[in-house]
C-alpha positions in Angstrom: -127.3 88.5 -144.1 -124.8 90.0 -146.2 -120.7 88.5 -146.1 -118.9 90.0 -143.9 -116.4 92.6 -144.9 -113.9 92.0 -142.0 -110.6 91.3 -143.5 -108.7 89.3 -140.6 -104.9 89.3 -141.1 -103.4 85.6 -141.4 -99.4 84.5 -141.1 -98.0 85.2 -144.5 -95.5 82.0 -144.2 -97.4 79.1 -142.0 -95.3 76.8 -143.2 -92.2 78.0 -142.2 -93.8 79.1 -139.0 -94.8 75.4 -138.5 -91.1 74.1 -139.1 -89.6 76.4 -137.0 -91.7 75.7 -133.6 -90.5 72.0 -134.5 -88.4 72.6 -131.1 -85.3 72.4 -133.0 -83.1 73.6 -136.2 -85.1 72.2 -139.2 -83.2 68.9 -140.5 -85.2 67.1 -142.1 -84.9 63.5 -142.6 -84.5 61.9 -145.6 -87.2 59.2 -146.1 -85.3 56.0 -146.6 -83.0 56.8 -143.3 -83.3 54.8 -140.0 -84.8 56.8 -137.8 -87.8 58.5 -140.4 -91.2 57.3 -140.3 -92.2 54.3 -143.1 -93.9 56.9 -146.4 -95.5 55.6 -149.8 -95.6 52.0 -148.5 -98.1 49.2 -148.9 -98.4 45.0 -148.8 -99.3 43.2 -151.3 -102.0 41.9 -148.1 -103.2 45.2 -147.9 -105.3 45.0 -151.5 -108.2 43.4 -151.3 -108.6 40.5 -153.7 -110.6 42.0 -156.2 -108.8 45.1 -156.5 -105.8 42.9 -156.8 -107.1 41.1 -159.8 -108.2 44.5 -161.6 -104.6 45.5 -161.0 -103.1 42.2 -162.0 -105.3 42.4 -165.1 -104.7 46.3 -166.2 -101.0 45.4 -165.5 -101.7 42.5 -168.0 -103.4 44.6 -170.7 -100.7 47.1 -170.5 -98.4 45.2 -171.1 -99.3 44.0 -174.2 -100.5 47.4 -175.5 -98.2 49.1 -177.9 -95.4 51.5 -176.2 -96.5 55.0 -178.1 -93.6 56.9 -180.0 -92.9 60.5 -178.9 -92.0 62.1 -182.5 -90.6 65.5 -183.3 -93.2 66.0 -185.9 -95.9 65.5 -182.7 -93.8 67.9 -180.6 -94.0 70.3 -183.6 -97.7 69.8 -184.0 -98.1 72.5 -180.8 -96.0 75.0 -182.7 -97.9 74.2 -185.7 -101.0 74.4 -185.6 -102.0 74.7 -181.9 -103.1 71.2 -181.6 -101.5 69.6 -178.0 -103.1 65.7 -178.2 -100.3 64.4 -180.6 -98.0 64.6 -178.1 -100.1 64.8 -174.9 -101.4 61.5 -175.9 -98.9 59.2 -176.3 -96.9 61.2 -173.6 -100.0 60.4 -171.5 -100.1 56.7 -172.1 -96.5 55.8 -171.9 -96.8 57.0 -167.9 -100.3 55.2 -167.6 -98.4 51.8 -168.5 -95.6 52.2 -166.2 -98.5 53.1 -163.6 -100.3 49.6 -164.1 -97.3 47.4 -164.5 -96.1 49.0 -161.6 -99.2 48.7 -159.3 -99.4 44.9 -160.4 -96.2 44.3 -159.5 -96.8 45.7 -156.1 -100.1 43.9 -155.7 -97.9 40.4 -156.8 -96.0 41.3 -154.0 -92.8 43.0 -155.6 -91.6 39.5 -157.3 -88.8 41.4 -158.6 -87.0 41.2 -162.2 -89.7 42.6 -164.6 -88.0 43.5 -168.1 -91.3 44.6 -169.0 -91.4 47.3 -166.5 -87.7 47.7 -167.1 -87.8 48.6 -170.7 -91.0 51.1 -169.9 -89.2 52.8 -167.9 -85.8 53.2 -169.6 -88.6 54.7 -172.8 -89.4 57.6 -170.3 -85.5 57.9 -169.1 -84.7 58.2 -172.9 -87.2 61.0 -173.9 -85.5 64.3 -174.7 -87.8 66.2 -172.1 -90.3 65.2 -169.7 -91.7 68.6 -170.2 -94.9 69.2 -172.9 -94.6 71.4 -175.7 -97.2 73.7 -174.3 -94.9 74.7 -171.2 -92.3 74.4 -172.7 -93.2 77.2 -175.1 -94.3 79.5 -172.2 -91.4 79.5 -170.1 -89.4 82.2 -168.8 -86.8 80.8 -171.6 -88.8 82.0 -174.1 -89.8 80.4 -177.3 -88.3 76.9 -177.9 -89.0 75.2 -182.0 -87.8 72.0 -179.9 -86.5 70.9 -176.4 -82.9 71.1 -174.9 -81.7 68.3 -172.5 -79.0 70.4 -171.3 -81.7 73.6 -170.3 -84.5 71.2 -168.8 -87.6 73.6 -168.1 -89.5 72.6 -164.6 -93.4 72.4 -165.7 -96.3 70.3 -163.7 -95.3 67.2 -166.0 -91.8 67.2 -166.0 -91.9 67.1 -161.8 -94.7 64.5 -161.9 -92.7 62.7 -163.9 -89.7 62.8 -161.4 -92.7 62.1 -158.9 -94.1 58.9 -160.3 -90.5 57.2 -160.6 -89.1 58.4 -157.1 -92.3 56.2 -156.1 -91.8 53.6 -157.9 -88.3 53.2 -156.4 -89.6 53.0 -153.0 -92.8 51.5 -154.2 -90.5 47.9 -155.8 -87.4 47.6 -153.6 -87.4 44.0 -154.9 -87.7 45.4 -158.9 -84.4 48.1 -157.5 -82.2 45.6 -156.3 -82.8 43.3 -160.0 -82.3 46.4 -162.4 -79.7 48.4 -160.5 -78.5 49.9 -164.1 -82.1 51.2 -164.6 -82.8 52.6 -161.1 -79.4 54.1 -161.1 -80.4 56.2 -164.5 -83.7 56.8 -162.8 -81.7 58.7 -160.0 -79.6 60.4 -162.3 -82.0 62.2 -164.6 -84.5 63.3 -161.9 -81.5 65.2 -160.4 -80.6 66.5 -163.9 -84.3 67.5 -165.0 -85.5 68.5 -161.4 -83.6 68.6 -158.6 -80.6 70.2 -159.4 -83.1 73.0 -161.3 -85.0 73.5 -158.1 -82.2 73.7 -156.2 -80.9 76.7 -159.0 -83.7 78.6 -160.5 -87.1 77.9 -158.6 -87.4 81.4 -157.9 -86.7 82.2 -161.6 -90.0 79.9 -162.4 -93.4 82.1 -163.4 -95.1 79.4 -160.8 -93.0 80.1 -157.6 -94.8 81.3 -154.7 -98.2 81.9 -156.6 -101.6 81.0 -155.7 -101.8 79.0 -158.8 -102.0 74.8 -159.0 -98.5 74.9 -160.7 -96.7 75.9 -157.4 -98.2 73.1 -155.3 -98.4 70.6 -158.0 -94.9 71.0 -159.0 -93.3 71.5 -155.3 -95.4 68.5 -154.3 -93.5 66.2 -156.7 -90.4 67.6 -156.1 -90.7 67.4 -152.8 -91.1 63.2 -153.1 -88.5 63.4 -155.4 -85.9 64.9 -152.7 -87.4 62.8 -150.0 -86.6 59.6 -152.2 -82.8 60.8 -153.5 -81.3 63.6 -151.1 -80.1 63.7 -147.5 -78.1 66.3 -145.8 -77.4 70.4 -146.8 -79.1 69.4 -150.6 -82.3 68.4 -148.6 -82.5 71.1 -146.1 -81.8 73.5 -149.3 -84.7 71.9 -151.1 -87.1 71.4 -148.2 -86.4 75.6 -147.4 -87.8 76.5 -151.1 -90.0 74.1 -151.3 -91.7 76.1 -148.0 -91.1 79.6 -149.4 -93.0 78.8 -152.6 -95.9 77.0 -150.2 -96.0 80.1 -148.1 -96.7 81.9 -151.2 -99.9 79.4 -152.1 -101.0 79.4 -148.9 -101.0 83.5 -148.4 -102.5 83.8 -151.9 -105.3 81.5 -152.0 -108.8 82.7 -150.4 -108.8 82.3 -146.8 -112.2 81.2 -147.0 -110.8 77.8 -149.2 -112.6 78.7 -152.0 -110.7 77.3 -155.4 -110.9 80.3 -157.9 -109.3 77.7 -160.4 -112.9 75.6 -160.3 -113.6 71.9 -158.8 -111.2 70.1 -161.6 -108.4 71.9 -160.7 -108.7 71.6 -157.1 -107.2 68.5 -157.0 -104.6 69.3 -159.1 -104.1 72.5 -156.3 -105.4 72.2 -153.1 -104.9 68.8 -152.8 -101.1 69.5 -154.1 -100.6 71.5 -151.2 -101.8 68.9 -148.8 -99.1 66.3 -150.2 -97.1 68.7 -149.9 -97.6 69.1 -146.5 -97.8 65.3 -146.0 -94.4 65.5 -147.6 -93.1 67.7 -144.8 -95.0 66.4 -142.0 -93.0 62.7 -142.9 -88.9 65.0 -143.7 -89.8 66.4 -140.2 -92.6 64.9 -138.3 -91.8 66.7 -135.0 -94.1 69.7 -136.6 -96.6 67.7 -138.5 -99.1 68.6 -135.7 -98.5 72.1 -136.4 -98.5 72.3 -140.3 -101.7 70.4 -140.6 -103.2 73.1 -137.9 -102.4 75.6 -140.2 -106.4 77.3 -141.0 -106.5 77.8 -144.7 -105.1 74.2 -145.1 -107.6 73.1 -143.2 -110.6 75.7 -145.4 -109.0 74.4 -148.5 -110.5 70.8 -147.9 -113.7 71.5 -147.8 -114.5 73.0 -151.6 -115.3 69.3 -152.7 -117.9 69.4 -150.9 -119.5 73.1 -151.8 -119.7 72.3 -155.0 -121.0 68.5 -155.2 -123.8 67.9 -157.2 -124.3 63.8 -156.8 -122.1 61.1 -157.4 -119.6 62.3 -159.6 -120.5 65.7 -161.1 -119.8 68.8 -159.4 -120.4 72.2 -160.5 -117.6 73.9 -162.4 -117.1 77.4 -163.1 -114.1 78.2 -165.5 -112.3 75.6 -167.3 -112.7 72.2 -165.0 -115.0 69.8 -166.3 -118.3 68.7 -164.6 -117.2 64.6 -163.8 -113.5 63.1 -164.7 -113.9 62.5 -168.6 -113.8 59.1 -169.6 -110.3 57.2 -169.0 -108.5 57.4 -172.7 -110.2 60.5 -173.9 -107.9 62.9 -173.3 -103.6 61.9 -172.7 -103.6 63.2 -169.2 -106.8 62.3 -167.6 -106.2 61.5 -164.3 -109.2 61.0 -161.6 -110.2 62.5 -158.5 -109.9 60.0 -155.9 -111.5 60.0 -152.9 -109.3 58.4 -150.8 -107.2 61.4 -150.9 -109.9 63.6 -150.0 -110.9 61.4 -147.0 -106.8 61.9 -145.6 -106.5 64.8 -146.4 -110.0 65.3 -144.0 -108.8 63.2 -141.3 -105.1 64.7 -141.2 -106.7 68.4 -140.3 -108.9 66.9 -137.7 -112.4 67.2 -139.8 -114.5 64.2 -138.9 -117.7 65.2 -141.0 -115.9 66.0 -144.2 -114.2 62.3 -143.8 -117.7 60.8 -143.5 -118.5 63.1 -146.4 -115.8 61.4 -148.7 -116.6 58.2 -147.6 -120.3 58.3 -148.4 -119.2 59.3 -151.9 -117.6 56.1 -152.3 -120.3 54.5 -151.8 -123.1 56.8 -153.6 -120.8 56.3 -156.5 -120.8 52.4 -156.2 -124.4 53.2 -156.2 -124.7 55.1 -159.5 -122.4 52.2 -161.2 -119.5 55.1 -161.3 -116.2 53.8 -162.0 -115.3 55.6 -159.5 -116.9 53.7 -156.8 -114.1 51.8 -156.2 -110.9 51.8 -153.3 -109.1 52.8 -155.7 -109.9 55.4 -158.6 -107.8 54.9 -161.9 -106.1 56.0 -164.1 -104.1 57.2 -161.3 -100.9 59.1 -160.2 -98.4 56.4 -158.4 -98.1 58.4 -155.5 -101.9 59.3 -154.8 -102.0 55.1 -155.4 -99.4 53.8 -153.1 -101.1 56.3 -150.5 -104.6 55.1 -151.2 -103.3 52.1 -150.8 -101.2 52.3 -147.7 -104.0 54.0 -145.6 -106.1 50.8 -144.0 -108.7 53.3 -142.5 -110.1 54.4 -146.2 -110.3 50.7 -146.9 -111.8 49.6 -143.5 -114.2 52.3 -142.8 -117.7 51.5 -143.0 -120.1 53.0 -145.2 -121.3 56.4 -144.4 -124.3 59.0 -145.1 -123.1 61.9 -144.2 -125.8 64.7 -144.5 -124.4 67.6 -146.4 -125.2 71.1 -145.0 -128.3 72.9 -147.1 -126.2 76.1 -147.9 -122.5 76.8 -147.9 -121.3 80.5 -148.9 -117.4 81.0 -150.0 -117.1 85.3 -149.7 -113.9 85.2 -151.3 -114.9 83.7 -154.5 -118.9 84.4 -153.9 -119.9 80.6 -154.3 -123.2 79.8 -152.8 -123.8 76.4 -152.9 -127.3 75.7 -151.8 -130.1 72.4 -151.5 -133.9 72.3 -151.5 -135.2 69.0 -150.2 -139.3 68.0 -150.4 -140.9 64.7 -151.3 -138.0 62.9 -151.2 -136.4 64.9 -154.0 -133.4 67.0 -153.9 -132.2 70.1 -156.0 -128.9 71.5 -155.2 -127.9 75.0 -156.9 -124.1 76.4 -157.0 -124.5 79.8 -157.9 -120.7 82.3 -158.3 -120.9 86.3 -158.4 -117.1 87.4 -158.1 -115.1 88.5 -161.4 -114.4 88.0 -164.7 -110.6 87.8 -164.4 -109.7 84.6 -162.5 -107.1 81.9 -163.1 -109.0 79.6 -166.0 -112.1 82.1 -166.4 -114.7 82.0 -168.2 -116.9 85.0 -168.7 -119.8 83.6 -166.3 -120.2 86.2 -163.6 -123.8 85.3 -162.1 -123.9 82.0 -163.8 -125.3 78.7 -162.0 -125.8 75.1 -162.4 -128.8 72.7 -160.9 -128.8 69.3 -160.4 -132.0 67.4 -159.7 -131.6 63.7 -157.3 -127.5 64.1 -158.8 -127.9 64.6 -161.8 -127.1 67.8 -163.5 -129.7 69.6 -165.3 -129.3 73.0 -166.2 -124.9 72.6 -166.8 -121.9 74.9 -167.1 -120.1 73.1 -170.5 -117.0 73.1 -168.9 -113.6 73.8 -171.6 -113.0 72.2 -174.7 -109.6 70.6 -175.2 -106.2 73.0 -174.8 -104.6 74.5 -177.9 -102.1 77.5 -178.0 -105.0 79.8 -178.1 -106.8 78.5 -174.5 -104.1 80.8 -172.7 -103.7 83.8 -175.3 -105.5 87.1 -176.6 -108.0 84.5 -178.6 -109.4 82.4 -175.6 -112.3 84.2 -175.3 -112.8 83.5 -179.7 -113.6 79.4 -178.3 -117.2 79.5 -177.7 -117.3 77.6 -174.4 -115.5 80.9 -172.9 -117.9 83.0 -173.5 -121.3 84.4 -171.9 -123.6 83.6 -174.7 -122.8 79.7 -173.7 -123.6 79.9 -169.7 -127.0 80.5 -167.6 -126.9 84.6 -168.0 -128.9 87.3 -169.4 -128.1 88.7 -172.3 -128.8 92.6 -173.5 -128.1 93.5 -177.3 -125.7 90.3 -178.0 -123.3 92.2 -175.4 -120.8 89.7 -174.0 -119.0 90.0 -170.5 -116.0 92.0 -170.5 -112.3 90.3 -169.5 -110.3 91.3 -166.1 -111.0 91.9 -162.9 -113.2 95.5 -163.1 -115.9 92.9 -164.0 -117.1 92.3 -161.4 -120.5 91.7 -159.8 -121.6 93.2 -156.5 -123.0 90.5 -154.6 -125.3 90.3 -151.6 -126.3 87.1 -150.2 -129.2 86.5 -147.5 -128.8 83.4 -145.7 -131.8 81.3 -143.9 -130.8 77.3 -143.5 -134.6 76.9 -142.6 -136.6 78.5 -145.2 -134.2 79.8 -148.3 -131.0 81.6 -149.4 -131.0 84.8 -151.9 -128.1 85.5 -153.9 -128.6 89.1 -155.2 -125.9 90.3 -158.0 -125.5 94.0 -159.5 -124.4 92.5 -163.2 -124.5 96.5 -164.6 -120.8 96.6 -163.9 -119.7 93.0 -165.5 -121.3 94.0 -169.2 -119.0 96.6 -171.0 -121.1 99.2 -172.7 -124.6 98.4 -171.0 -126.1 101.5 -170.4 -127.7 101.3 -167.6 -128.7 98.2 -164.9 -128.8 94.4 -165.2 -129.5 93.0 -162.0 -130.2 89.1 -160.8 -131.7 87.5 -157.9 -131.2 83.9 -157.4 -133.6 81.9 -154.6 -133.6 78.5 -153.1 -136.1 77.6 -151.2 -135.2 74.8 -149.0 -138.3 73.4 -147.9 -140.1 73.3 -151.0 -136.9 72.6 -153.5 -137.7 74.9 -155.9 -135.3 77.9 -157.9 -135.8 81.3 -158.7 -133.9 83.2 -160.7 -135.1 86.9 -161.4 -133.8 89.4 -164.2 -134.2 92.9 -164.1 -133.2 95.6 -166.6 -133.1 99.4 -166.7 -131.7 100.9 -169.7 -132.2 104.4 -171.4 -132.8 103.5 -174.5 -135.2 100.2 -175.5 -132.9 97.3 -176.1 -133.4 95.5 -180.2 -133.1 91.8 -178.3 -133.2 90.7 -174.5 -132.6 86.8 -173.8 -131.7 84.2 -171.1 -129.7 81.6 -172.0 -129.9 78.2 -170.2 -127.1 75.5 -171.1 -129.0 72.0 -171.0 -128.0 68.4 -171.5 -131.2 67.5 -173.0 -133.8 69.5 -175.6 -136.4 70.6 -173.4 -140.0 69.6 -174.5 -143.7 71.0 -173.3 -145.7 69.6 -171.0 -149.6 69.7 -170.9 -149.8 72.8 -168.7 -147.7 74.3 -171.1 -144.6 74.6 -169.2 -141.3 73.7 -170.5 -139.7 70.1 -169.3 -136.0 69.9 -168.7 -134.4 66.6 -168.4 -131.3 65.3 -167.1 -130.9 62.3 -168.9 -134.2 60.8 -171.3 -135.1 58.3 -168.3 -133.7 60.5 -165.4 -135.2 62.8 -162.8 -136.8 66.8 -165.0 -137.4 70.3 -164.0 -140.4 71.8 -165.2 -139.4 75.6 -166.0 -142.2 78.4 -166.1 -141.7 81.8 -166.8 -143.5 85.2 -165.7 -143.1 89.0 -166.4 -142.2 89.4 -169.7 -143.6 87.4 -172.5 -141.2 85.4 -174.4 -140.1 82.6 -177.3 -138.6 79.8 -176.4 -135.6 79.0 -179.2 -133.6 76.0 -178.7 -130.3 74.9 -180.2 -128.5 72.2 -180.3 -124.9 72.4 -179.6 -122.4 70.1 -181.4 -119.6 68.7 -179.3 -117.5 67.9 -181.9 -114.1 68.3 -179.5 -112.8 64.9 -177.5 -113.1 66.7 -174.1 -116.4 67.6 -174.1 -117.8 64.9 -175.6 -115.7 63.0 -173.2 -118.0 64.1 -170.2 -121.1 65.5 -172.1 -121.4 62.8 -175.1 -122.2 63.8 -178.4 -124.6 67.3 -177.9 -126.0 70.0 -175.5 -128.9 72.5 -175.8 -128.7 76.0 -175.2 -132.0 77.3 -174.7 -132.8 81.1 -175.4 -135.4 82.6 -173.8 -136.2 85.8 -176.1 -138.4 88.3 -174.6 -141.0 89.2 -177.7 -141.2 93.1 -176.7 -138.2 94.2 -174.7 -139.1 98.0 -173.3 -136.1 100.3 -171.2 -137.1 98.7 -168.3 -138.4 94.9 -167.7 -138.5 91.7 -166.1 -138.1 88.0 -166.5 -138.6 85.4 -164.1 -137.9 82.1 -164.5 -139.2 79.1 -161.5 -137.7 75.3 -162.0 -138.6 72.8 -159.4 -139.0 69.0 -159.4 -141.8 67.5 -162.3 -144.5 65.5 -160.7 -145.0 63.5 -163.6 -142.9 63.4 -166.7 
């Protein structure tokens, strides 16, 4: 059946709505008082003894790992040339020390004086910003050759920063009371650099009220932050912003909880806003019951699980990568842990999608994922000391949880989709929608398929961030663009930028035989005369894809092609079909074409930048399928299902 078109009308402000049926004048309660609930807390009993020796160890090894400079040459190297690791990585891996010390102190039990920890700590107090050059070059300040301590500009890092030390304070109470001069300075600069700007300008900020992962994951932080340092008018101030710019996320985001940003960045969004909410729940818990009823908080939760693949990959549209990249590849790699998704499940009262994050741990302990752990690293303090704190993720037996065979997201027109037979599984994620969303790529009618969890047929995901990834050249980096994603291509004509490009999508759903994804593409391809349209088809009993292209021009076309984005050179089997692999020893797809004849041209792609190579390794393929005699009007099917025999 097609998605609806019924538009229902939901509360532009839920959050405020929530606070205000509290029953009473909203006051909230600064963490560390008397009478509000215990937050961020855990025992040193509460780690289980292996965990406890990895943390003891990484807390060792960082230690003795060099403390990175932050140079004005790196800072320059942005302005320069583009490049954002010089600073990003060392920026990175002074916060990833302080992390580990930190955590092995905790898991020691907070023994107290730790000079090591101490001196870490006062490196990050003594930076000029906590911002990155890349922000803070984009800001509504304009144009900055370097940083100004006395004009601190609010981006994701400079509040996660304030974040990560408000936890540590409450995290090593013991650690506190031996370096009062330290914790003092701590207090004093996140009120300079965040607090006190909040408090001022947040609605000056690009990021305030938007539907974008900045709002959340800045507001989230901050929101620690104040529950950690302020009490009385500051804190109601705070708390009242800090629900404005939710509101905003919240009424802009799709209803359906579809994460136009991609899978990556939903934990970096979504699971912002939750915290956020956790954060508000604990400053005034008498409406906790009530802000974690609110729906779309709720819908939000469940995109992890549309757009699994197996263990850790997950299909990605836009810029997110596929899996976490490796830990060290890039300076601010942080993880998706699990044990977040699992609360943030259980707080909005969704029992399967708890079982759903549990199983993962345990399919990822599975795989040899290091992932498939309690706790996930590196890490963000405050997701840790939650994880951590939170004795039903570490108690809960092992689950199974059956995902459902098809899950369709109207908003964003994600159809995510499993075929099961013979004990093999292929699971599609199909997207229609536009080509002007937050982190797009041009990949309107684009799909991924993993075979047994393991992608096969891939979306590349972005290379690493350089002045041009968010400028007039993005769509010059080759990752961006059409040619490099499962589509059709007419005459070398790419997919056009903004919105207008659009797709119009039908989708036909039967959870006991198949799904169809139809997609008018006519519209998404500037300067295509005449109609491109696709039909995607899972059949669920017999786990097998279809994927259909038809064209109706008014003039022959010189070159009609398919490309397919592979992580493996495809190779021909006896029957002559084409064999796509997922790995050279994993589960393959056997591919076989009908309607127009064609040659098959493979390539091998390069991935000569540290992201992609971080999640990929050292190559792709991107296989063309080039149809030999392309008339005004044609066809090209292609079928991939599960190879009997390799």
């Amino acid at each position: 059946m097609p998605p609806s078109t019924t538009t229902s009308v939901r509360p532009t402000a839920p959050l405020a709505a929530a606070l205000s049926g509290a029953g009473r004048p909203v006051r909230p309660r600064r963490a560390g008082s008397p009478d509000a609930p215990a937050a961020g807390w855990f025992r040193a009993s509460d780690v289980p003894g292996p965990l406890r020796t990895e943390l003891r160890d990484e807390g060792t090894q960082a230690r003795l790992a060099p403390w990175p400079a932050l140079t004005e040459d790196a800072w320059r190297a942005f302005l320069r040339d583009g490049d954002r690791a010089p600073y990003e990585q060392p920026y990175g891996e002074r916060r990833r020390q302080v992390v580990s010390v930190a955590l092995a102190l905790a898991a020691d039990g907070d023994p107290g004086r730790d000079d090591a920890l101490a001196a870490r700590v006062a490196g990050i107090l003594d930076e000029t910003t906590w911002c990155i050059p890349a922000h803070d070059a984009s800001t509504h300040l304009g144009h900055r050759e370097l940083p100004d301590p006395a004009v601190p500009v609010l981006d994701l890092f400079q509040a996660q920063t304030a974040g990560t030390l408000a936890a540590l304070l409450r995290l090593l109470p013991g650690w506190v009371d031996a370096h009062p001069d330290v914790a003092a300075r701590v207090r004093a600069e996140i009120a300079q650099r965040v607090l006190r700007p909040f408090l001022a300008d947040a609605r000056s900020y690009h990021w305030f009220a938007l539907p974008s992962n900045w709002n959340p994951w800045i507001v989230s932080n901050v929101l620690l932050a104040a529950s950690v340092l302020l009490d009385g008018d500051d804190l109601t101030d705070l708390v009242a912003l800090a629900v404005e710019s939710l509101d905003g996320y919240l009424a802009g985001v799709p209803a359906d909880g579809g994460c136009d940003e991609g899978a990556a960045y939903w934990w970096q969004s979504a699971a912002r806003a939750f915290e956020a909410a956790e954060q508000l729940a604990a400053l005034v818990p008498d409406a906790a019951d009530a802000i974690f009823a609110v729906p779309v908080l709720g819908a939000l939760a469940r995109y992890p699980r549309v757009v699994h693949l197996g263990g850790p990959w997950s299909a990605t549209f836009g810029d997110g990568p596929a899996r976490a990249p490796r830990a060290g590849s890039t300076g601010l790699t942080m993880t998706s842990p699990l044990g977040l998704l699992w609360r943030y499940a259980r707080r909005t009262g969704q029992d399967d999608l708890a079982r759903f994050a549990r199983s993962l741990r345990v399919e990822n302990a599975h795989a040899g994922a290091a992932d498939g752990t309690l706790l996930e690293r590196p890490t963000d303090l405050a997701r840790a000391v939650a994880i951590l704190g939170d004795p039903t993720w570490r108690d809960a037996p092992p689950s199974a949880a059956h995902r459902p065979t098809l899950e369709y997201l109207p908003t964003v027109e994600v159809l995510s989709t499993t075929g099961r037979a013979g004990g093999r599984e292929l699971r599609v994620v199909a997207r229609g929608g536009h080509d002007g969303e937050p982190h797009n790529h041009l990949d309107v009618g684009s799909f991924v398929v993993a075979l047994d969890g393991e992608p096969v047929v891939v979306d590349p995901g972005a290379g690493s961030y350089t002045k041009d990834s968010f400028s007039a050249r993005r769509y010059e980096q080759w990752w961006t663009r059409s040619s490099f994603h499962n589509l059709p291509e007419i005459d070398g004509i790419l997919q056009g930028v903004g919105t207008q490009f659009a797709a119009r999508t039908h989708v036909e759903q039967h959870p006991d035989e198949s799904s169809t994804m139809r997609l008018d593409l006519s519209a998404v391809y500037p300067d295509l005369d005449g109609r491109l349209e696709r039909t995607l088809r899972v059949d669920h009993r017999h786990a097998s894809l279809e994927v259909h292209d038809a064209w109706s021009l008014t003039a022959a076309p010189r070159d009609v092609r398919v490309h397919l984005m592979l992580r493996e050179r495809p190779s021909r089997r006896h029957d002559g079909a084409l064999l796509l692999r997922a790995t050279p020893a994993g589960p393959a797809l056997t591919l076989q074409t009908d309607g127009a004849a064609v040659d098959v041209r493979p390539e091998r792609v390069v991935l000569d930048d540290r992201r992609l190579a971080a999640v990929w390794g050292q190559q792709l393929w991107r296989l063309a399928l080039v149809v030999r005699t392309p008339g005004a009007e044609g066809e090209l099917g292609l079928r991939l299902r599960p190879a009997d025999r390799f």
